[in-house]
N, C-alpha and C positions, 0 to 999 in steps of 0.2 A: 504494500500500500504506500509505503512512503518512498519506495522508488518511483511509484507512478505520478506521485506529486511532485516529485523534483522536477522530471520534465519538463512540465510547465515554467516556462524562463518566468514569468511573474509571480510563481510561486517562490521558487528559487530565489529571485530578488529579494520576496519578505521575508522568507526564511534567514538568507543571509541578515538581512538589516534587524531582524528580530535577535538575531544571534549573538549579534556585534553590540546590539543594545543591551542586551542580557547579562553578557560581561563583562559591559564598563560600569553596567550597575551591581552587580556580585561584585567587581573590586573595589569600589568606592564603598561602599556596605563594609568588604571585610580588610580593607587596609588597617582601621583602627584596631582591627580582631590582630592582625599581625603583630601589632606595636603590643600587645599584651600576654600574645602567644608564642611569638618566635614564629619558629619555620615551622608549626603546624597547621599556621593559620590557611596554606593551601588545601589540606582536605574538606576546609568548611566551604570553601570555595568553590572547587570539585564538586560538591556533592551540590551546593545551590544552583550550579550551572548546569546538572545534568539534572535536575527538579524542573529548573523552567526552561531547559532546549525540549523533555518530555512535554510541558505545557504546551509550549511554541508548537509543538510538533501535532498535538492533540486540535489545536483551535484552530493551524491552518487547516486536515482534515475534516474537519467539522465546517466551513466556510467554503471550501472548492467545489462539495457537492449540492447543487439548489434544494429544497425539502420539497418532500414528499408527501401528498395529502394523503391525509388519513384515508383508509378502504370505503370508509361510507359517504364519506366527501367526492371520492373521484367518481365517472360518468364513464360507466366499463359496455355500457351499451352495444352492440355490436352495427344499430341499424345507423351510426351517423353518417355522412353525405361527406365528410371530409375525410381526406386522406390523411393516416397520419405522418408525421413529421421524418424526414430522413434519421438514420441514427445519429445520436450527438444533438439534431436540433434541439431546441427548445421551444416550445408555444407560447407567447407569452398574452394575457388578453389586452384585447383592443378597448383603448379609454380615449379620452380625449387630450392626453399628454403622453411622451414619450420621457423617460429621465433615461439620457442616452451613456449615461456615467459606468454602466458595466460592460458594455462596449469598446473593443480595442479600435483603437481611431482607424485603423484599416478598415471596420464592418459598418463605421457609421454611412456611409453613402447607401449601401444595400441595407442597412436598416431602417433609415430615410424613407429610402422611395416603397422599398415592404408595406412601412408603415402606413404612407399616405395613402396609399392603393386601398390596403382594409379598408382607415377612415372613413374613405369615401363611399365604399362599396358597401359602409354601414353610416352612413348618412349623415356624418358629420359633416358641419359647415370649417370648424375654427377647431385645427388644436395647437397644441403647444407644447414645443420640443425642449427640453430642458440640455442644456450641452455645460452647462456653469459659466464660472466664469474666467478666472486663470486668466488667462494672457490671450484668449479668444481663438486660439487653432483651432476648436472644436465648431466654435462659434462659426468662421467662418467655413469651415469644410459645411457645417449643414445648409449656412447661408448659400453655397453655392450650388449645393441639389438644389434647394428651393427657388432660385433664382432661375433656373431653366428649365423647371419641373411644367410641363402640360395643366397638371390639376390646381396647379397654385394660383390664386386669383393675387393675392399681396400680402406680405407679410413683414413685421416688424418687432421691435425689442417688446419684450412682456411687459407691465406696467409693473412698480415694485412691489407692491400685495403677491405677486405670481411671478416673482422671480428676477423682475430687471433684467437687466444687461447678462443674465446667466441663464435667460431662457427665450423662444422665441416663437411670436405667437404666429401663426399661419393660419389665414384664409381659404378653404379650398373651394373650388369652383364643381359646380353642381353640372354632374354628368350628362352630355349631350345624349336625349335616349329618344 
């Protein structure tokens, strides 16, 4: 199991930075343990760093996989009309905001336009793409699907009750039928 999580390089990133954090906090904790123990103050150390790399190890496990609804919650149906999702996809439901924050910046344009396609095809006029806020690459990467997108009627920064400059509200244009 924790092999399969390393791969993932953005696991591996947290891990490492969790690790690196773990340790400067165990030595600053036990340096004063030193000045009163000598050289054994390394075992105490030892041991709290292999406490919370187990924690570390535990709570990224617990975070990499999405949950599970319960068996009487899920919709085991067999007669639905939808295909389900290739392996690996995820479904996720269509509302009238996107928080596009778990998304690696490479998926957010095929998640964009996924998105607005539903929307539409489930009658929304207006939603709203949350990207944050940061330094705006996300910002504009969605601004520029939207900006040549077909269904988009106009869209602009969210008012601040909904986000501001961290979210972005779009207009969609009501299907020629």
């Amino acid at each position: 199991m924790f092999g399969e999580l390393m791969r993932d390089p953005a696991v591996r990133r947290a891990y490492v930075r969790a690790k690196a954090a773990v340790f400067v906090f165990a030595a600053a904790l036990t340096w004063p343990l030193s000045r009163v123990m000598g050289s054994k103050a390394w075992i105490g150390l030892a041991v709290f760093g292999v406490v919370l790399a187990g924690l570390t190890i535990a709570v990224l496990a617990a975070t990499k996989d999405p949950p599970v609804a319960p068996a009487a919650d899920r919709d085991d149906d067999d007669d639905d009309d939808e295909e389900s999702p290739p392996d690996g996809a995820v479904r996720l439901p269509i509302e009238d905001f996107i928080d596009l924050h778990p998304f690696a910046p490479r998926e957010i344009p095929e998640v964009v336009e996924s998105y607005l396609e539903e929307a539409v095809a489930r009658g929304f006029t207006e939603v709203r793409l949350i990207h944050g806020r940061g330094i705006g690459v996300q910002r504009e990467r969605v601004r520029s699907v939207l900006a040549d997108h077909p269904l988009i009627e106009h869209y602009a920064d969210a008012p601040p009750d909904r986000g501001g400059w961290g979210a972005t509200i779009a207009w969609l244009r009501r299907p020629q039928g």
